[in-house]
Every structure is written in C-alpha cells, then in structure tokens.
Backbone as ProteinMPNN parsed JSONL, in Angstrom:
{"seq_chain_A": "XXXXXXXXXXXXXXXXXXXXXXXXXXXXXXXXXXXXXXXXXXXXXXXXXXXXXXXXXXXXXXXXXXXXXXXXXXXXXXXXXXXXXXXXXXXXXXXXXXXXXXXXXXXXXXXXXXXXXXXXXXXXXXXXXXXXXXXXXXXXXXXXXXXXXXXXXXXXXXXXXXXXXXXXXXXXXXXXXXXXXXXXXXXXXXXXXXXXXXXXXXXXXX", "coords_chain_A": {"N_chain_A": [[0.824, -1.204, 0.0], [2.019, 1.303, 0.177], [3.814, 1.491, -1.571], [2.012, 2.029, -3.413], [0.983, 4.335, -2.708], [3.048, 5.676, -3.558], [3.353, 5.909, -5.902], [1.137, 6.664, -7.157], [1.708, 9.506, -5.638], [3.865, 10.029, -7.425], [2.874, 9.361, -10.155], [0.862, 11.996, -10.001], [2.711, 14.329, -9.424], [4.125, 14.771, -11.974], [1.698, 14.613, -14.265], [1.219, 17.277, -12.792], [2.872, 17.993, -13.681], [3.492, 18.244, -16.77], [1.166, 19.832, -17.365], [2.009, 22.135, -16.227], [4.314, 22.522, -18.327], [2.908, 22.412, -19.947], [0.944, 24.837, -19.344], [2.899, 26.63, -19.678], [4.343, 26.754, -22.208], [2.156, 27.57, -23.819], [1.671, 30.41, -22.687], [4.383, 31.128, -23.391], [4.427, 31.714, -26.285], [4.974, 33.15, -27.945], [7.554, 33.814, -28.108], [8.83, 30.896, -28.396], [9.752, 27.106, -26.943], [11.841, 27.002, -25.881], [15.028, 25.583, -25.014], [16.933, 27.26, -24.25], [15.938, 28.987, -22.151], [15.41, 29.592, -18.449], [14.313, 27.594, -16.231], [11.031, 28.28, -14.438], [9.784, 29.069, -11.507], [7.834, 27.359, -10.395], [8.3, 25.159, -12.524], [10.418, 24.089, -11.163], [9.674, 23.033, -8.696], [7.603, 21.501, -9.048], [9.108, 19.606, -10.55], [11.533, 18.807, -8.736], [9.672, 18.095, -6.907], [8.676, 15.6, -8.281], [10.902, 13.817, -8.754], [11.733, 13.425, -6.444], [9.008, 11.97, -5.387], [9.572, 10.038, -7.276], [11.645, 7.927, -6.317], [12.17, 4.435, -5.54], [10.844, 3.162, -2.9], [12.236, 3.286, 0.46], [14.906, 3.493, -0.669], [15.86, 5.542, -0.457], [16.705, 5.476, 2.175], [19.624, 4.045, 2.307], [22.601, 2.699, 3.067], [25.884, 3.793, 3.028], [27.809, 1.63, 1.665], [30.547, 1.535, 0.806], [33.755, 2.152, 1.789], [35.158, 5.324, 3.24], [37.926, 6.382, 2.487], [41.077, 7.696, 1.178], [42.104, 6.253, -1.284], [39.559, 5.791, -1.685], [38.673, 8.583, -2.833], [40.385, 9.405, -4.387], [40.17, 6.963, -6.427], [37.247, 7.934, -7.147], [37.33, 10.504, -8.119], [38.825, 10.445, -10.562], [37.348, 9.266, -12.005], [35.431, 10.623, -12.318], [36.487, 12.995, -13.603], [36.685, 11.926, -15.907], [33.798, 11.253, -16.781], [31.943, 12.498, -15.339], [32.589, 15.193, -15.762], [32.59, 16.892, -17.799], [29.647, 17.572, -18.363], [29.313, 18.439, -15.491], [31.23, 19.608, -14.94], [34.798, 19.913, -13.302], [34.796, 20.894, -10.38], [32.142, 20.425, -9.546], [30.632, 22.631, -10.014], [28.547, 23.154, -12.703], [29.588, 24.68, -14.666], [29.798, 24.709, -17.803], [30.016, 24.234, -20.871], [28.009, 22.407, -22.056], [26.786, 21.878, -19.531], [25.667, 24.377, -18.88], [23.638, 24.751, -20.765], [21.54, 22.572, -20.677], [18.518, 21.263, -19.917], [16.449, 21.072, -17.321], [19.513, 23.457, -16.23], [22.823, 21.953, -15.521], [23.118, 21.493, -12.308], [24.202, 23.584, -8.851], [26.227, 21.15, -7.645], [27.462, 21.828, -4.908], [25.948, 22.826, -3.452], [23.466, 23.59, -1.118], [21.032, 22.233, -1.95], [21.716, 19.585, -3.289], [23.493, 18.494, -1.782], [21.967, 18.405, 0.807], [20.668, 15.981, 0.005], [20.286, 12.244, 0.767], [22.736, 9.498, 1.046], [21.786, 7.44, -0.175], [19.478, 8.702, -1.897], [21.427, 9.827, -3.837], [22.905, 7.784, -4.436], [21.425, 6.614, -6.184], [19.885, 8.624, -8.158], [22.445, 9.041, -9.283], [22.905, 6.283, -10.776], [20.503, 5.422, -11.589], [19.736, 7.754, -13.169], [18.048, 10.305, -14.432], [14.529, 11.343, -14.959], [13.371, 13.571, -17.584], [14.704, 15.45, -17.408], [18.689, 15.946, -17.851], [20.278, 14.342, -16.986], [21.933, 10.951, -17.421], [21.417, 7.694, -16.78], [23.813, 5.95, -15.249], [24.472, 3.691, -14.043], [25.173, -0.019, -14.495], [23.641, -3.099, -13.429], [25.603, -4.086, -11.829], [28.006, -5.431, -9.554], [30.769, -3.91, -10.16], [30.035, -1.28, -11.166], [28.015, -0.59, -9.238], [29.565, -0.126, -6.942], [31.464, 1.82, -8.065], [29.385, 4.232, -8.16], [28.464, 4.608, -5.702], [31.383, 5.077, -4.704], [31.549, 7.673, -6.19], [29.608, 8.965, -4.303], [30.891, 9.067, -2.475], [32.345, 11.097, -3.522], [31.141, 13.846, -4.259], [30.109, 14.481, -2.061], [33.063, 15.138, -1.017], [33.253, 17.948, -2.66], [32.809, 20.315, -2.513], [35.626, 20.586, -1.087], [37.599, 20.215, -2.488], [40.577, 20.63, -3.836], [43.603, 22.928, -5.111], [45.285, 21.624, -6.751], [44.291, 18.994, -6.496], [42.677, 19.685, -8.755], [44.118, 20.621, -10.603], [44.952, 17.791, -11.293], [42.473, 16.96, -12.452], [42.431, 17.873, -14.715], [43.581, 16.924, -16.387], [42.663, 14.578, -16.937], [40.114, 15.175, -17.772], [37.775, 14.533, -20.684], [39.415, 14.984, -24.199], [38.585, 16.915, -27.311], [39.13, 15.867, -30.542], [40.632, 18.294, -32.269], [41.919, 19.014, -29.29], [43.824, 17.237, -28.982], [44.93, 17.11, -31.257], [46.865, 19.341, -31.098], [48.099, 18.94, -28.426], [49.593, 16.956, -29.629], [51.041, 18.176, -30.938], [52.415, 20.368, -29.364], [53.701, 18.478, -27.752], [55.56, 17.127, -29.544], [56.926, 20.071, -30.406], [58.076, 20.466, -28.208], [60.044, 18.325, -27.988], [61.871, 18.786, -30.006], [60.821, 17.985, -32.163], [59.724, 17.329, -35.208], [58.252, 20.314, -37.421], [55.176, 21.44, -38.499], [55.731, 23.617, -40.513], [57.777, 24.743, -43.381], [60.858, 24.505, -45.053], [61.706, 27.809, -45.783], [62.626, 28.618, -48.802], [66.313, 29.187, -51.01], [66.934, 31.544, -52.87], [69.005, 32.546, -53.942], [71.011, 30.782, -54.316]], "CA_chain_A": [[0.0, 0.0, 0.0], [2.818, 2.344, 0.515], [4.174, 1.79, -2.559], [1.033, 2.616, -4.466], [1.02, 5.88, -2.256], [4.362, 6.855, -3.82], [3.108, 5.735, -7.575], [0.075, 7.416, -7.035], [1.838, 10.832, -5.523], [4.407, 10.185, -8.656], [1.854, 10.408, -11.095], [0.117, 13.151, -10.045], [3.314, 14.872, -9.728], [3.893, 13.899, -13.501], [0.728, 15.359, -14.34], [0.961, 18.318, -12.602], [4.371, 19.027, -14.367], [2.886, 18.385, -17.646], [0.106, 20.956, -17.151], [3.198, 23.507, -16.0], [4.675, 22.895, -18.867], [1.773, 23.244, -21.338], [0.752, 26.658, -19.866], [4.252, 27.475, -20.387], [4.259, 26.504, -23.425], [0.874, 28.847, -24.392], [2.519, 31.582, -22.073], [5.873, 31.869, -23.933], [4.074, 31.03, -27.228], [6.004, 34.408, -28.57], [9.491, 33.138, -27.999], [9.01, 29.141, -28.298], [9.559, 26.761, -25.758], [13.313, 27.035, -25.895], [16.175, 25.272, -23.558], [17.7, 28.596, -23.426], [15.278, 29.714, -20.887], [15.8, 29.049, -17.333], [12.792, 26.846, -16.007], [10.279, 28.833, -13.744], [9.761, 28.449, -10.445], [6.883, 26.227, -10.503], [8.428, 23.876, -12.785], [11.318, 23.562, -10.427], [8.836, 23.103, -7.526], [7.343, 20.257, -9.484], [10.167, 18.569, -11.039], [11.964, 18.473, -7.248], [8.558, 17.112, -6.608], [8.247, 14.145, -9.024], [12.174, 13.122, -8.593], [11.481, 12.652, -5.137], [8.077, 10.439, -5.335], [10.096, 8.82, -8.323], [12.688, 6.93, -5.682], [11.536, 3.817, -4.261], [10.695, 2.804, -0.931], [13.647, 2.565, 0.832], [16.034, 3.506, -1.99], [16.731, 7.376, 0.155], [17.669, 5.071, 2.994], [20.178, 3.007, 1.888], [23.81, 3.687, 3.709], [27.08, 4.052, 1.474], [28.631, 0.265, 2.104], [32.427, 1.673, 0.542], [34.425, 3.22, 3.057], [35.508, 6.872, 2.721], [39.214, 6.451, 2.27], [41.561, 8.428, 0.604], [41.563, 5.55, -2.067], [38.04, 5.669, -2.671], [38.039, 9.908, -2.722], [41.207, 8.962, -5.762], [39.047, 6.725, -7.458], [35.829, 8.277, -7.749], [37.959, 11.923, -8.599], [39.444, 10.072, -11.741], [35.982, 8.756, -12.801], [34.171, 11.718, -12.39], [36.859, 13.669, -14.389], [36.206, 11.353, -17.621], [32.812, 10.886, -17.194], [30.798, 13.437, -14.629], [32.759, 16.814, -15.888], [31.608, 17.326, -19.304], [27.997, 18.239, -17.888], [28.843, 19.497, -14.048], [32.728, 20.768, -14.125], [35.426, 19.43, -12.598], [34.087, 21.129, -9.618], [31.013, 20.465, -9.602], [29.508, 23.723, -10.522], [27.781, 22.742, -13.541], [29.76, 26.135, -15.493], [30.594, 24.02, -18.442], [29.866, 24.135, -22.16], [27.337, 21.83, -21.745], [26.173, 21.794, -18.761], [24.466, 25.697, -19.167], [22.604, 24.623, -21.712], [20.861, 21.645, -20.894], [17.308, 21.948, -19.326], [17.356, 22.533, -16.957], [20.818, 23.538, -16.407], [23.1, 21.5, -14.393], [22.647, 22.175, -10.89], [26.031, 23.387, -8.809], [26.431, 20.165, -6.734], [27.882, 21.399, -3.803], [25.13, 23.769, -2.648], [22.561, 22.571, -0.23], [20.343, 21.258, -2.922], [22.446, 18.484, -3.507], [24.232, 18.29, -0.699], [21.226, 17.406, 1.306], [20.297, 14.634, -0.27], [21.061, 11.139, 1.253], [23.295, 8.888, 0.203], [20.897, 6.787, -1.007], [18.996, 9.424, -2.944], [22.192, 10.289, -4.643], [23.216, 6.975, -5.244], [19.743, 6.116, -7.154], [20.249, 9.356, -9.206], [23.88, 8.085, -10.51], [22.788, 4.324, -11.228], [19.418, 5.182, -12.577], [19.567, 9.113, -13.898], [16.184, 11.321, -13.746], [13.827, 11.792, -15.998], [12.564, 14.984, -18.295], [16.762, 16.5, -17.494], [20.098, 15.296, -18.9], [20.924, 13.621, -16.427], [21.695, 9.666, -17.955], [21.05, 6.195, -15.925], [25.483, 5.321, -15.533], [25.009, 2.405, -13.608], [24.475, -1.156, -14.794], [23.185, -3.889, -12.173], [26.957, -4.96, -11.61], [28.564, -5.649, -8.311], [31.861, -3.02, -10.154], [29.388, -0.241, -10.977], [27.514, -0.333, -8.104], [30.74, 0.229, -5.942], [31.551, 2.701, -8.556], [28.913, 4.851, -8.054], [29.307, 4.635, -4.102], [32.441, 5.662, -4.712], [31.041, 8.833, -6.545], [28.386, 9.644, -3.676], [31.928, 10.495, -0.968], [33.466, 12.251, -3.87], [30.04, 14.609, -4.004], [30.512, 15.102, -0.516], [33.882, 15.883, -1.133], [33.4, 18.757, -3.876], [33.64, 21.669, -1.787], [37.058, 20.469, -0.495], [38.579, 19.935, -3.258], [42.337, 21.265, -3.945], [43.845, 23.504, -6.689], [46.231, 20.347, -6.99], [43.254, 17.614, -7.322], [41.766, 20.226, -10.223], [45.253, 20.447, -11.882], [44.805, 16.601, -11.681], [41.396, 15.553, -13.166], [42.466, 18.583, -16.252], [44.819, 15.755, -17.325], [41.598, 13.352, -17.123], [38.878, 15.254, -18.71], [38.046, 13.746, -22.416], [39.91, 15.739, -25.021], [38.475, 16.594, -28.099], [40.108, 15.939, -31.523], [41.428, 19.272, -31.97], [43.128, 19.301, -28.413], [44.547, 16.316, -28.768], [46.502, 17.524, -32.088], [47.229, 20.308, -30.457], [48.53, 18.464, -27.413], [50.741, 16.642, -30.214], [52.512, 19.07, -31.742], [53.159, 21.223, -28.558], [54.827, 17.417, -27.293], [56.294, 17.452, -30.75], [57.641, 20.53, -30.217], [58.856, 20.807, -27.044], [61.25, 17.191, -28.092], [62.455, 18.76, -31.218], [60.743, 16.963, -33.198], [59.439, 18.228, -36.426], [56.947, 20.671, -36.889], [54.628, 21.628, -39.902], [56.54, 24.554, -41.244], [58.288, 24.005, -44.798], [61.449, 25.495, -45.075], [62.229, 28.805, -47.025], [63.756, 28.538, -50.212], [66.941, 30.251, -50.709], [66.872, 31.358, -54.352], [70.426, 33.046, -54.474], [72.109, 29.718, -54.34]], "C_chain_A": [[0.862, 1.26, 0.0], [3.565, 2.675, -0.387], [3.36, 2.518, -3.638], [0.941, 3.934, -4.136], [2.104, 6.497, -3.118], [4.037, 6.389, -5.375], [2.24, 6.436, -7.637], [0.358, 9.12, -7.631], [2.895, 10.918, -6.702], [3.575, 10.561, -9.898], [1.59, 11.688, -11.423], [1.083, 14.177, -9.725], [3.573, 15.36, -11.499], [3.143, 15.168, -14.421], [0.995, 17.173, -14.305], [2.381, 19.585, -13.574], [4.052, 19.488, -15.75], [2.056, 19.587, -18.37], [0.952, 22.048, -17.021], [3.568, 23.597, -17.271], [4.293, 23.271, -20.202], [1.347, 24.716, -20.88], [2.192, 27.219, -20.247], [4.586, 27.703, -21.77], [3.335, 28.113, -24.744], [1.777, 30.414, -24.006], [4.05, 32.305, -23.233], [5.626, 31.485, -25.783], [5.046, 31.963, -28.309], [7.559, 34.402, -28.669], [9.652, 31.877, -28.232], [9.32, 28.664, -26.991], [11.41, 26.339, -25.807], [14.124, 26.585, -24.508], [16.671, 26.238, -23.385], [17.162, 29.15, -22.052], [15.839, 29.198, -19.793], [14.032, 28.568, -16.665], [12.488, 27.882, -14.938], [10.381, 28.194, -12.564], [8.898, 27.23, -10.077], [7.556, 24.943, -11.115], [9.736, 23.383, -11.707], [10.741, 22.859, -9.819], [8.235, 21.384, -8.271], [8.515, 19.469, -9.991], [11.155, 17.826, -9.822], [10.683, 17.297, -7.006], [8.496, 15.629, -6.654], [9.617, 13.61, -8.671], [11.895, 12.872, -7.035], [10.359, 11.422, -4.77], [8.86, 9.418, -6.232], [11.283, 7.522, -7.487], [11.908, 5.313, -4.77], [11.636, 3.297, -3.344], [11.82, 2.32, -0.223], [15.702, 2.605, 0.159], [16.969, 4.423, -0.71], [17.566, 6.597, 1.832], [19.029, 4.281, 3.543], [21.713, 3.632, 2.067], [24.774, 3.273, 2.589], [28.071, 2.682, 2.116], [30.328, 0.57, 1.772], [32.939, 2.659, 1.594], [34.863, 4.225, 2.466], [36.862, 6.671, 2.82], [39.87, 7.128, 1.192], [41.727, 7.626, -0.839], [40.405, 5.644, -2.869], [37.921, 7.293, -3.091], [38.919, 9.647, -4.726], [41.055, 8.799, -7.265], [38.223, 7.413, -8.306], [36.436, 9.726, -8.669], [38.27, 11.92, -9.962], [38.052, 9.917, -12.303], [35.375, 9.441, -13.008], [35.15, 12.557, -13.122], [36.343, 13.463, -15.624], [35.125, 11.243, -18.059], [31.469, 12.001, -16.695], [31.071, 14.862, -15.414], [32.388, 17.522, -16.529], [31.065, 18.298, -18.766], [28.376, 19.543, -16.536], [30.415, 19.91, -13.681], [33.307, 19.817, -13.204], [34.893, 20.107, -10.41], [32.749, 21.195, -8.92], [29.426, 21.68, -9.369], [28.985, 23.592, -11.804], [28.069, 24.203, -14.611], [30.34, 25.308, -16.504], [29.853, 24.792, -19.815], [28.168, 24.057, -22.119], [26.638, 21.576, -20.862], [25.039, 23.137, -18.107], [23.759, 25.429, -19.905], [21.908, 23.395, -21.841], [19.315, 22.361, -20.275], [16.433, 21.251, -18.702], [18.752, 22.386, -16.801], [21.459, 22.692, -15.062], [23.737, 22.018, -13.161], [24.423, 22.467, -10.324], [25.824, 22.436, -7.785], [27.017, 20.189, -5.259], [27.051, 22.416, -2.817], [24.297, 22.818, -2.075], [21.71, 21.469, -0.972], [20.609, 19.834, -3.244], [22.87, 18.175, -2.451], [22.666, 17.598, 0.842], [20.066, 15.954, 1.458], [20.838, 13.433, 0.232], [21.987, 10.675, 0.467], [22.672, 8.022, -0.673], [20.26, 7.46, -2.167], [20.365, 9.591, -4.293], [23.03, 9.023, -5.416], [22.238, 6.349, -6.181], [19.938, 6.937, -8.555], [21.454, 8.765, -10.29], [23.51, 7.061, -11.22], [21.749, 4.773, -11.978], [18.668, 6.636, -13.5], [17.658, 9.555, -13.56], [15.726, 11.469, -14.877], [13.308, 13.343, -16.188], [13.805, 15.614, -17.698], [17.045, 15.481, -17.978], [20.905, 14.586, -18.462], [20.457, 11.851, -16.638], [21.825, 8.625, -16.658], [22.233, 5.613, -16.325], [25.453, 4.0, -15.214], [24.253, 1.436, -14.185], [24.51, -1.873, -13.453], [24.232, -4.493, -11.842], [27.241, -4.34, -10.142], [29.375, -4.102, -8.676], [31.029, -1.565, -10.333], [28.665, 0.135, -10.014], [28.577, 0.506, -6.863], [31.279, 1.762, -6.95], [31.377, 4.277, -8.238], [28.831, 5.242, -6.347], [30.22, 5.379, -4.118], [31.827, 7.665, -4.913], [29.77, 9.781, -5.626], [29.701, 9.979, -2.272], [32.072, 11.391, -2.504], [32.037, 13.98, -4.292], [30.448, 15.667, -2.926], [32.121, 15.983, -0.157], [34.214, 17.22, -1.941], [34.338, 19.746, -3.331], [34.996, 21.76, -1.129], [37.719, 20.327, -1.426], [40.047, 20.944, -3.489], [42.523, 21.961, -4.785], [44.713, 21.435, -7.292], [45.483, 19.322, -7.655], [42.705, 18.411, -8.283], [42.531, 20.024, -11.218], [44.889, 18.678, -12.251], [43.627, 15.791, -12.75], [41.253, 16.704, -14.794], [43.086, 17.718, -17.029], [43.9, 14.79, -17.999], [40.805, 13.565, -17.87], [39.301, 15.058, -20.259], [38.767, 14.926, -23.299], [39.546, 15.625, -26.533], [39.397, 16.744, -29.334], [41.607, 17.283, -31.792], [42.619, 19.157, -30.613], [43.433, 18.343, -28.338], [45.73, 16.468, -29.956], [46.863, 18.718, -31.716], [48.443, 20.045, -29.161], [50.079, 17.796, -27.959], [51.916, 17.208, -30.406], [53.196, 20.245, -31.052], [54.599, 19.874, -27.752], [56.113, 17.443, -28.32], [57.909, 18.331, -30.866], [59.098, 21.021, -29.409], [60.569, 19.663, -26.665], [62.207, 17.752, -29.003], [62.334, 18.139, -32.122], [60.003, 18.149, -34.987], [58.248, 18.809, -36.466], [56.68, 20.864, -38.167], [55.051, 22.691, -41.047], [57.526, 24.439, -42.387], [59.469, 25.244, -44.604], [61.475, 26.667, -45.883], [63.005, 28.946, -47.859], [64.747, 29.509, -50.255], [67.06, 30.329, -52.602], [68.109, 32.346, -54.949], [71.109, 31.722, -54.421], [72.334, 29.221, -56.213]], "O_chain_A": [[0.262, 2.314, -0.208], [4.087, 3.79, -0.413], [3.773, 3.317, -4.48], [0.825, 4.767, -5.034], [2.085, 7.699, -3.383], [4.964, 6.781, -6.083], [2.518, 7.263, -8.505], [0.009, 9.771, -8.616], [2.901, 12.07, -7.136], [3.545, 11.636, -10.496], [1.823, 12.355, -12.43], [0.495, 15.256, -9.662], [3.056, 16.368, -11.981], [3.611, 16.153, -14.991], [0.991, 18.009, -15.208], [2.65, 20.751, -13.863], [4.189, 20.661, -16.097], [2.203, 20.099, -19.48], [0.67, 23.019, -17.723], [3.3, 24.699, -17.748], [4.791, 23.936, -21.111], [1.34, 25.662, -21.668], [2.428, 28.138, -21.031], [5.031, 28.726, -22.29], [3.603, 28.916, -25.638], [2.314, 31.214, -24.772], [4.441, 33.414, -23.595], [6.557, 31.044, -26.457], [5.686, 31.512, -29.26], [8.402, 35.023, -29.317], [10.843, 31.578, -28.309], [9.257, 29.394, -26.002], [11.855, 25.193, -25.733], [13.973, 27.01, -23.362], [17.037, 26.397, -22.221], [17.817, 29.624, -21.123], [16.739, 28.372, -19.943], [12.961, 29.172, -16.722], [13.462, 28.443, -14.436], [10.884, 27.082, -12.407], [9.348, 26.241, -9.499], [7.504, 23.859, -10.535], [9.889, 22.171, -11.558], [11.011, 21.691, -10.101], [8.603, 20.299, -7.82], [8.586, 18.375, -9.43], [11.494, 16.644, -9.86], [10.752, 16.069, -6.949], [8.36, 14.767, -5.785], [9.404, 12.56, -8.064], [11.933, 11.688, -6.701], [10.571, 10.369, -4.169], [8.837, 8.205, -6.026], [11.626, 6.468, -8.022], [11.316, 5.264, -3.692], [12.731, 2.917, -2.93], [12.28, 1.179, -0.281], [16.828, 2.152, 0.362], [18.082, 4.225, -0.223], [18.574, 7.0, 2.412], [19.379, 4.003, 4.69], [22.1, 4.659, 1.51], [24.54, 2.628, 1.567], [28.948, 2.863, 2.961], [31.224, -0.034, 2.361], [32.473, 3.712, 2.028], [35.016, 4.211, 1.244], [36.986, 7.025, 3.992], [39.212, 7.179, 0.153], [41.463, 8.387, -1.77], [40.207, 5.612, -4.084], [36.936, 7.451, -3.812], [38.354, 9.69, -5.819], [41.295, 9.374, -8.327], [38.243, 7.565, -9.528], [35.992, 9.949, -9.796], [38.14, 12.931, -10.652], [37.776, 10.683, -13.226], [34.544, 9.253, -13.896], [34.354, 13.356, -13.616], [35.757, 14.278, -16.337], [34.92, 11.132, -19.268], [30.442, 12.272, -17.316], [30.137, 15.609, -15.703], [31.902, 18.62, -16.256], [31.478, 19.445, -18.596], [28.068, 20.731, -16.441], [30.815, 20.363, -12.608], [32.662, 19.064, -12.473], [34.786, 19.33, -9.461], [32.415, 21.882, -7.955], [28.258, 21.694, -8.978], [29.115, 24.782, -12.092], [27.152, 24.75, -15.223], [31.514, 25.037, -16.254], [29.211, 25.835, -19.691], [27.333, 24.961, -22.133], [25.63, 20.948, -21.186], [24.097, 23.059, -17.317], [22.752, 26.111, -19.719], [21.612, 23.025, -22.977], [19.044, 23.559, -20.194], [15.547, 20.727, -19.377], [19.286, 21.336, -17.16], [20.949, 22.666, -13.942], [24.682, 22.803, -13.074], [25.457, 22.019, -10.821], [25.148, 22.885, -6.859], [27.125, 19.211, -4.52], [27.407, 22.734, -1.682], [24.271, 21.613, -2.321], [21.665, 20.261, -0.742], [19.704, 19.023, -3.44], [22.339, 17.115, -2.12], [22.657, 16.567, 1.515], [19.308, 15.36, 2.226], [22.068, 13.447, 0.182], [22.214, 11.166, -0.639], [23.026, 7.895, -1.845], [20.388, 6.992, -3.298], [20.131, 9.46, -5.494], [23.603, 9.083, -6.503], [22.625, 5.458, -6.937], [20.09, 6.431, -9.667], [21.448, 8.306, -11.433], [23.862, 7.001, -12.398], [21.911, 4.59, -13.185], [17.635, 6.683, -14.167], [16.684, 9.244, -12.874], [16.453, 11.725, -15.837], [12.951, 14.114, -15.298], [13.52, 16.799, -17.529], [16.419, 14.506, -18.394], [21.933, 14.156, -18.986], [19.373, 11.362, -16.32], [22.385, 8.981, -15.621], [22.261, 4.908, -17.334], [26.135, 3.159, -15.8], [23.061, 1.589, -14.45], [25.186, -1.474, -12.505], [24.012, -5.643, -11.464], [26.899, -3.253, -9.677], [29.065, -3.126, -7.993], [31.412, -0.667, -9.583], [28.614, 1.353, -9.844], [28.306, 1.472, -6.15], [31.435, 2.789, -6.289], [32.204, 5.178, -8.097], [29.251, 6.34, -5.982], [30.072, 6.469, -3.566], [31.758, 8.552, -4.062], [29.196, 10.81, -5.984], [29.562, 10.809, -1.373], [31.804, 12.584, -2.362], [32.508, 15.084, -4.562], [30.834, 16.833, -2.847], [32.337, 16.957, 0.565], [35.381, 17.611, -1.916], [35.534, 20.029, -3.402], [35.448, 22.816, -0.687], [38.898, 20.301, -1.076], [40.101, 22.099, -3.065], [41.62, 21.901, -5.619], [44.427, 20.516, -8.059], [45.673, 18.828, -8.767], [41.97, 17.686, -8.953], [42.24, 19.543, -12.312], [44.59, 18.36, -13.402], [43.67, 14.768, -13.433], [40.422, 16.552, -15.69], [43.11, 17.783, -18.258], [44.057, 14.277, -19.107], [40.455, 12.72, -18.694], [40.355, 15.236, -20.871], [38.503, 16.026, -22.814], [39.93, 14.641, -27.166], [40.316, 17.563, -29.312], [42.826, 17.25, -31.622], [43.839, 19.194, -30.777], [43.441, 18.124, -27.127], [46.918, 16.163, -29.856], [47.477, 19.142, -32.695], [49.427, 20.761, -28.98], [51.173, 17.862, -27.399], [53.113, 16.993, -30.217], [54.082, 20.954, -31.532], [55.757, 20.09, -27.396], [57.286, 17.691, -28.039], [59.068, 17.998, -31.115], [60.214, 21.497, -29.616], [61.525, 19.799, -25.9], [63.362, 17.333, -28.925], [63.203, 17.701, -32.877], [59.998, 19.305, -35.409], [57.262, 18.341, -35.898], [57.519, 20.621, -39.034], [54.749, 22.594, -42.236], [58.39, 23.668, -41.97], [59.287, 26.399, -44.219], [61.154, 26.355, -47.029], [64.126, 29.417, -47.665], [64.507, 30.606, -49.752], [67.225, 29.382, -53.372], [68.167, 32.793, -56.094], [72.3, 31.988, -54.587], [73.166, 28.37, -56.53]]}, "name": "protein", "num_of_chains": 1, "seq": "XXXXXXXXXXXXXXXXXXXXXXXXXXXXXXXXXXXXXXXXXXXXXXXXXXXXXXXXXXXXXXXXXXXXXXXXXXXXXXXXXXXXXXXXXXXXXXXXXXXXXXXXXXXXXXXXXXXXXXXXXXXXXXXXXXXXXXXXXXXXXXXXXXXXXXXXXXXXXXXXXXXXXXXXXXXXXXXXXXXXXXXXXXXXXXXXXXXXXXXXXXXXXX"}
C-alpha cells in the first residue's frame, strides 16, 4: 500500500508538471519553448517534486557500504573527471559548455540542494539518472558499478574540499576533443624537437 502511495503521488506529480509545462508553453508562445530559458519556479517546484516520489521505498535510505578512504576519494575523482565533468565541471559547478545549456541547467552540486540529499537518494540518481533533465542512468546492475557509483556519492561530498592540486589533476583526465589532442601533439612534438609543420624557405640566391 505504501508503494502505491508513492506511484500514485508520482503520477500526479507527472501530471501536474505536464500541465506547467503546457501553460508554459501557451505563455511563452512568442518566444518558443526554448532550452535557453531558465525553467520557472513552478516547474522547479514540481520537477523536485516528481524526482522525489520517483525513488523507491527505501532507496533514500540506503547507507554508502564503501568506506571513505583516501583511495576511494582517488578513485571516484578520476571517474568523475572522464565521465561526470563534461555536464557538471570538474568542480562540480555545472559552469561548463554543456552543462548551461541543458534543461534545466546543471545544478552546482555542492550547494545545499544536492548536498542534502542522502546517500541513497544520490546513489539512485547516478545508477538510474532522472527523468525529463540530462541527467543519464550510468550504472548497470553490476557488483563493479555499483561500488563505482558509491564511490562517486563520498566524492560529491567531497566537492567543496577539493584542492587547486586535485583540479590540476582531473584537467589531465577530462576527455579531449580531436582538436586538443593535435594540439597536445605538436606542442609534445615541439617541445622534443621533433618536427613541426613549417616548410622550409627557399633560398633562391644559391
């Protein structure tokens, strides 16, 4: 019965978001319904809403089984360079490329918002992502992702501590696209003496 309560109040969350976002829709009919915008308060108010009935029973209480060791902070720091930063910044202020322009935009992770979420809540989010945002469902039902994502619910907790040192570190990690990776070449390139793209200048008195 307690589950149907929280499918129920999911729904009609659901619903009610729906309805937000059709008058919005009518409302901003003069501009479109564009990701540029920044969502209204209401739809916040509902979308908080529904992500919270959406967890189930028992999920938000569920303690963090990996120990907090300097190991696991290591770990998760590396993983979340290659895979979290993209979207929410090596810091987890969500000032990225990508991560202003989703919709809504991604949140800064180390403000209360986030921060007072359980561990459980936050490990649900990772493994099984949220619906209607950009945020994707990382974990598969494996023993190594599971611990994974664990891992990634201290290094959360750890944001606001983070170092200049651990930032210099996970700049090494984040993905690099094409460009800066030939870029990356031919400054290595350079810096060996190796050859660079420049053709010599003809000498045409010889």
């Amino acid at each position: 019965m307690h589950r149907l309560h929280w499918y129920l109040l999911g729904a009609v969350s659901l619903l009610l978001l729906f309805a937000a976002l059709g008058a919005g829709l009518v409302l901003r009919n003069a501009r479109g319904f564009s990701a540029r915008e920044q969502p209204t308060q209401i739809e916040a108010l509902l979308a908080r809403a529904a992500r919270s009935a959406a967890i189930p029973a028992g999920a938000r209480d569920r303690a963090n089984p990996v120990p907090k060791t300097q190991a696991t902070i290591d770990d998760a720091r590396a993983h979340w360079a290659d895979h979290c930063a993209l979207c929410h910044g090596n810091d987890g202020a969500g000032d990225t490329q990508l991560g202003r322009h989703t919709y809504p935009p991604a949140p800064d992770m180390r403000l209360p918002a986030t921060q007072r979420l359980s561990d459980g809540e936050l490990f649900y989010f990772i493994q099984n992502g949220i619906r209607l945002s950009a945020m994707p469902a990382w974990g598969e039902a494996t023993a190594h992702d599971e611990e994974s994502s664990w891992k990634l619910v201290h290094f959360i907790r750890h944001l606001s501590r983070l170092t200049d040192a651990e930032k210099r570190e996970m700049q090494k990690l984040n993905p690099k696209s094409p460009d800066e990776l030939k870029e990356e070449k031919e400054e290595e390139e350079f810096l060996k003496g190796g050859e660079t793209n420049e053709k010599p200048i003809p000498d045409h008195h010889r």
